[in-house]
N, C-alpha and C positions, 0 to 999 in steps of 0.2 A: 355549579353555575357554568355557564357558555364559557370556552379559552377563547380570551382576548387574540386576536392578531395584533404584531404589533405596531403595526402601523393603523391601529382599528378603522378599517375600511368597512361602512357597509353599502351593498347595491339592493336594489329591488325592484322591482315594475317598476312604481311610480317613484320611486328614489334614483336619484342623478346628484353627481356633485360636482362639487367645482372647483375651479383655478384662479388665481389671480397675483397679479405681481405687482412689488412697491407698498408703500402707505401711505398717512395721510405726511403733508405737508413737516407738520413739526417731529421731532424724534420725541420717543415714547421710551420711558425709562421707569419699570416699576417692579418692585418684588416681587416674586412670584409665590404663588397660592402654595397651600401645604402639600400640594403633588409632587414639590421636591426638582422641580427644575430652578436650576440657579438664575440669580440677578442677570435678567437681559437690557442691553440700551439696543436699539431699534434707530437707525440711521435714517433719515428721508431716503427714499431711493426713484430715480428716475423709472420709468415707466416702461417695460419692456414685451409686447405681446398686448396682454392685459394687466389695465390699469386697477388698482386700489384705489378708495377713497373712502377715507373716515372711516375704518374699521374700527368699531365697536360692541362686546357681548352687553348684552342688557339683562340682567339677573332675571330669573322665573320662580315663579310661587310655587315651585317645587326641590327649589332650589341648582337650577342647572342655568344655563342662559343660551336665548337668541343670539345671533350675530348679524348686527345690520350694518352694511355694505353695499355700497355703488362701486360697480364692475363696468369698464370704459375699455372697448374691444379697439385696439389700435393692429390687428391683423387685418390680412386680404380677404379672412374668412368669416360665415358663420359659426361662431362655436357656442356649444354644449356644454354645460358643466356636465364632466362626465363622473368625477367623484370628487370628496374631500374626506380629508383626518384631523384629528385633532392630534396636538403638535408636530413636530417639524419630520420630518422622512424617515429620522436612524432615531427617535424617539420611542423610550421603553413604556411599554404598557401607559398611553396619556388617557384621560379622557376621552369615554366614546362619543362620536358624534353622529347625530342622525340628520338627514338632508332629506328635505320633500321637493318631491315637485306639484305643482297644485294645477298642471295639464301638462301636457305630453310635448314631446319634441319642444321645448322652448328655447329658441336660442339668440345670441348678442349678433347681431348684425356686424359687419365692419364699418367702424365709427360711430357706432353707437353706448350707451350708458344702458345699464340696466340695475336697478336697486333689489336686493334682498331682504328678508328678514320683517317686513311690514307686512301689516294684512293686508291681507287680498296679494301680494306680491307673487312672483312666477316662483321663486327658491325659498325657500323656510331652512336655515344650517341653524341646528342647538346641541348644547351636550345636554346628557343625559344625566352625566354624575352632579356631583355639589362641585359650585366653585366660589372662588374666595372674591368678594368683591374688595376693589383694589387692585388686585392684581393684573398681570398680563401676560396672555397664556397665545402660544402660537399655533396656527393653523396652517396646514399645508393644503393647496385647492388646486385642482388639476382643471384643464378644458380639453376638449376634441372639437374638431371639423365637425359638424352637421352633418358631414355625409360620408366621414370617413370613420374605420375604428380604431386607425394610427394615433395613440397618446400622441398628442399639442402638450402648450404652453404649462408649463408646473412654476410655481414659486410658493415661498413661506409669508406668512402675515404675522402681524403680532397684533392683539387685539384686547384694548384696556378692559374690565369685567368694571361695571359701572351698576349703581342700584336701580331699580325701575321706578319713576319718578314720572311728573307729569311733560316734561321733556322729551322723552322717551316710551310714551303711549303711543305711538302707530307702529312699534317692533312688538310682534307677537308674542303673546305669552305662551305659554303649555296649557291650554285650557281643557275642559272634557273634550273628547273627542266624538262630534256628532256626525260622524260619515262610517262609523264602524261600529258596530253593534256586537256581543258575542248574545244566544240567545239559547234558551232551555240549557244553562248552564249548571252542571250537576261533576259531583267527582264519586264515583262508585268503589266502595267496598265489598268484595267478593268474600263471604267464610274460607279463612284458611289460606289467603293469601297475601303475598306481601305487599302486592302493588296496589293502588287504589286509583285507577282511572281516569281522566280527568274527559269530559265529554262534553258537547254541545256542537252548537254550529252559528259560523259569523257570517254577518250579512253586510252587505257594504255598499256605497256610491262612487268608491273609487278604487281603484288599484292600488295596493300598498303592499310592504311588508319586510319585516324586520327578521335580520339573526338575532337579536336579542333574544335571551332567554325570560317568559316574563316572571314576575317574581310573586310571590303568594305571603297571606298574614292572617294568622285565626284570632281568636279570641284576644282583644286589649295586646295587639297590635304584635303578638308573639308571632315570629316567623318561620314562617314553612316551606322548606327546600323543591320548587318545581322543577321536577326532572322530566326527564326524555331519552327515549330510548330509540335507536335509529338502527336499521336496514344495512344501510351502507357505510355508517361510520362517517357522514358529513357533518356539518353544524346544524345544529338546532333554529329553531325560528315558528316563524306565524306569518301566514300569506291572507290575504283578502281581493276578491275580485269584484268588481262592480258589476252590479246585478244578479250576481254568483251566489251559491250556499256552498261556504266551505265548512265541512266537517270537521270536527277537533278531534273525532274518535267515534267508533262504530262498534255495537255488540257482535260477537259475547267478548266482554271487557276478559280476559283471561290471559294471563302469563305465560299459560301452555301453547297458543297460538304460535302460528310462524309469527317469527319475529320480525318485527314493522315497525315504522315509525308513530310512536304516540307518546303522548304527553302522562305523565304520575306524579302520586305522591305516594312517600309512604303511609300503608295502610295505621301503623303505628303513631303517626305526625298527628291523624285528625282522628275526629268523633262524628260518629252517626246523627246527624240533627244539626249539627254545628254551619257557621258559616264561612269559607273562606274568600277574603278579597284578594283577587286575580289580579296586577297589572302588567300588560301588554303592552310594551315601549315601541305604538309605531312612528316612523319619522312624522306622520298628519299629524302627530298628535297621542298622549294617553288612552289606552282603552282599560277602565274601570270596572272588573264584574265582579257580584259577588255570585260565587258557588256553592250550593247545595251538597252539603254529603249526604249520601243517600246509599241505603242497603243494599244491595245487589245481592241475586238467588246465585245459587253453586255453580249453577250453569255457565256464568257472566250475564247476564239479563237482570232488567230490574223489573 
């Protein structure tokens, strides 16, 4: 799978994150999930930059959680959430988090409030792994100037992991994701070779995209290692443009080839006929496909 950084940062077109400083009003004192960071208490804290208020993750049916928060810009500036992490700055290996934006350039006015994490909202911050409800897990959220690319204001959060309940129906869940499609999606077996292909092309209405590596499951939920094979030696990932076909991979699917960036499985992992279910961790949202293994001629062609 992808290496973690560890401060797991991710950016993307349509991904931006963000900052904010303080909590809510009362101090927050709760065990922490089985990720192994110790008993935090969480102080009220005066407001400094940008304000906090009422952070709280709201558990998701995949078992990760939203985070919904109202951000109160007490700067001279416009700012940007320009990124976030899941926990605090010198935090090993936490919880990845993905951040959307759901339009472009959105930013907090001076003196203004801006809420997160509800539909329809400008920022959508969730992880992506399991978290422990009960718990309280911390987030570190950075801002920039609107029109500058000088890192602003940074602080840490702590934020109770609560169950999704009728209280908590307008923070977003992780639902299917209907802006991202991947389509004629097939993974090819070559005779004689190791790698099996992974192909198709995604079609989109927005701009997104993820380092996440996505992750694959054949038959009665047995899992299958998606690999990547890269040019340059960067991280792995999936982009989508709006309006755009992006290609997941191009014939002839061959090993022998100069070496480029594309997506595999081992030929060994699947069977010819079989189906594999693809997910693709964009911050919009899950993208769910199942893939076709399908025969491929000597050549790489099918």
């Amino acid at each position: 799978m992808m290496r973690r950084r560890t401060a797991a940062v991710l950016l993307g077109a349509s991904i931006v994150t963000g900052v904010a400083a303080g909590v809510g009003a009362s101090s927050l004192t709760e065990e922490v999930s089985a990720a192994g960071w110790p008993t935090i208490a969480v102080p009220a804290a005066v407001a400094k930059g940008v304000e906090v208020k009422d952070p709280v993750l709201v558990a998701n049916d995949d078992g990760g959680a939203t985070l919904s928060v109202t951000l109160v810009n007490h700067t001279d500036d416009a700012l940007r959430i320009d990124r976030a992490v899941g926990g605090t700055e010198d935090a090993d290996d936490p919880p990845f988090m993905l951040v959307h934006g759901t339009r472009a350039r959105v930013t907090i006015g001076p003196g203004e409030a801006m809420r997160t994490g509800g539909v329809g909202d400008p920022y959508r911050l969730r992880f992506t792994d399991r978290v422990q409800i009960g718990s309280t897990l911390p987030i570190t959220l950075y801002f920039a100037a609107s029109d500058v690319v000088e890192s602003g204001p940074t602080a840490t959060l702590f934020a109770p992991v609560v169950a999704r309940d009728a209280a908590h129906g307008a923070v977003a869940n992780n639902g299917p994701n209907t802006e991202i499609a991947v389509n004629d999606a097939r993974i090819v077996v070559v005779p004689g070779q190791e790698k099996a292909y992974v192909t198709g092309w995604i079609s989109s209405t927005i701009d997104d995209s993820t380092e996440l590596r996505p992750t694959a499951v054949g038959r009665a939920g047995r899992p299958v290692e998606y690999r990547h094979q890269t040019a340059t030696g960067g991280p792995s990932g999936v982009g989508a443009q709006a309006g755009k076909r992006t290609n997941l991979n191009l014939p002839p699917y061959l090993d022998t080839e100069p070496s480029g960036d594309a997506d595999y499985v081992l030929a060994s992992d699947v069977e010819v006929g079989e189906t594999i279910t693809v997910t693709m961790r964009f911050p919009s949202g899950d993208v769910v496909t199942k893939f076709k293994v399908v025969q491929g001629r000597s050549d790489g062609t099918i």
